[in-house]
C-alpha positions in Angstrom: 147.1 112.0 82.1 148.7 111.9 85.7 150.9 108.9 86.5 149.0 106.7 88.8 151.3 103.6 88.9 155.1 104.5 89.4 155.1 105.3 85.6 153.4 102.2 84.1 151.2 102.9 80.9 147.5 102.0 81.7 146.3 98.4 80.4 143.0 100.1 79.2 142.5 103.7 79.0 138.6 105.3 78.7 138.2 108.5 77.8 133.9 109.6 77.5 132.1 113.1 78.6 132.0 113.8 82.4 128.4 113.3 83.0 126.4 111.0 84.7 125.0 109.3 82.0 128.1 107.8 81.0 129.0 106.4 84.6 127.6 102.7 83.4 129.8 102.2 80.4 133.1 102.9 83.2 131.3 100.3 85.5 130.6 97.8 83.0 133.9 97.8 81.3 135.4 97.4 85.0 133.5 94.5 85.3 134.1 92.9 82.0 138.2 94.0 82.4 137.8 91.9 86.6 135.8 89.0 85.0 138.9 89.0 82.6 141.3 88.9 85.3 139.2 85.9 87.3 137.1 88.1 90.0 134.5 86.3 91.5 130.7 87.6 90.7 130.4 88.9 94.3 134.0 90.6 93.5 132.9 92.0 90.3 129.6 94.0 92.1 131.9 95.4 94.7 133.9 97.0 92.0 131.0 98.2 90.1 129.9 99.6 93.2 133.5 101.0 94.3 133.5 102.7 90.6 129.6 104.1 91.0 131.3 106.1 93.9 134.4 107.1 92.2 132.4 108.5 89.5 129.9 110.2 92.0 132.8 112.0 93.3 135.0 112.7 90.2 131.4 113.7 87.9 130.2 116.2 89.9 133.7 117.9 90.4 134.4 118.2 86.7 134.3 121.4 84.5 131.6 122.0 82.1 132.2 120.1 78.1 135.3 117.9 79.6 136.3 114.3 79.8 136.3 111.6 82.2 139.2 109.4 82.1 139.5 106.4 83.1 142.5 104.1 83.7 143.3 100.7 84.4 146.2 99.0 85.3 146.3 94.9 85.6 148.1 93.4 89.0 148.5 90.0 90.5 144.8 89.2 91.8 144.1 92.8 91.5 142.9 96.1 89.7 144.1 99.6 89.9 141.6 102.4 88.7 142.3 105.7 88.4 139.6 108.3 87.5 140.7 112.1 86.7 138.9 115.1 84.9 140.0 118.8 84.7 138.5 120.9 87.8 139.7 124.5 87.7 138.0 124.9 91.1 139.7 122.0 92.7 137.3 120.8 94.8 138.3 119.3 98.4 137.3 116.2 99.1 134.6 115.8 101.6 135.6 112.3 103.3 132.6 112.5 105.0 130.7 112.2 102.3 128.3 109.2 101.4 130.5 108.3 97.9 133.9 108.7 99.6 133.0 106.0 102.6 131.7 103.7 100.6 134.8 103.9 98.5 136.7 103.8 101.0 134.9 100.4 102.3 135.0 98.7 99.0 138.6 99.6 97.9 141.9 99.6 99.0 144.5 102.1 98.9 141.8 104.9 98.1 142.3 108.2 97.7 141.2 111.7 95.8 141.7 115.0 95.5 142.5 117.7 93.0 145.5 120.0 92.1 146.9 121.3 89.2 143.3 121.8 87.7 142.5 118.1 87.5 140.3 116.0 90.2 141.5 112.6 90.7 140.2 109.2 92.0 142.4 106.0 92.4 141.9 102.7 94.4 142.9 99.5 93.7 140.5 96.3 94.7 141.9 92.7 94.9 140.3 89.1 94.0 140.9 86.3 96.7 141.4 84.2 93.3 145.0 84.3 92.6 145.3 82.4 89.2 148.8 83.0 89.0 148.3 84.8 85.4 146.6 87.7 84.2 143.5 87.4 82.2 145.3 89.7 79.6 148.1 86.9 79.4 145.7 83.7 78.2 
């Protein structure tokens, strides 16, 4: 797995099958991991919607039989998620796509692309409710 956050291990790490189908179980454990860490409801659909477009860019630019992985890294009123598959082809982004401005939108600090036969999504999104701990740490 590529390093996504200046060498931190990932809080949660999901590995499932690149397919569509399985796009719901990486939104609803984002949502259960940003409920954890105080997100607001209204917070909480913006990142199910800023993953629904991660995965519609990372699925589709996945090679046949391989995984999806999923990270997720805890911050201070935030959440880090990076998305990567293997893609021999190394797709280029189309930032003009539907997926990748909406992403773009929702998130901050987004970016993809591919290299080294792998595709990768990562953005982080923030709450506006700063608890001043960690959902992990209660």
């Amino acid at each position: 797995m590529a390093d996504h956050t200046g060498g931190a291990r990932a809080d949660v790490e999901l590995r499932l099958p690149a397919e569509g189908a399985y796009a719901s179980v990486v939104r609803t454990t984002a949502a259960g991991l940003a409920a954890r860490l105080d997100f607001t409801i209204d917070e909480i659909e913006d990142l199910r919607i800023a993953i629904g477009e991660a995965t519609a860019l990372a699925i589709p630019a996945a090679d046949p039989e391989t995984d999806l992985v999923a990270c997720f890294y805890f911050g201070q009123g935030s959440l880090t998620v990076a998305l990567e598959t293997e893609a021999m082809d190394e797709p280029p982004l189309d930032t003009e796509s539907f997926a990748w401005q909406v992403l773009d939108t929702m998130a901050q600090d987004a970016s993809a692309g591919s290299g080294d036969g792998r595709f990768r999504v990562r953005f982080t999104v923030t709450s506006e409710v700063h608890a001043g701990t960690t959902g992990a740490e209660r």
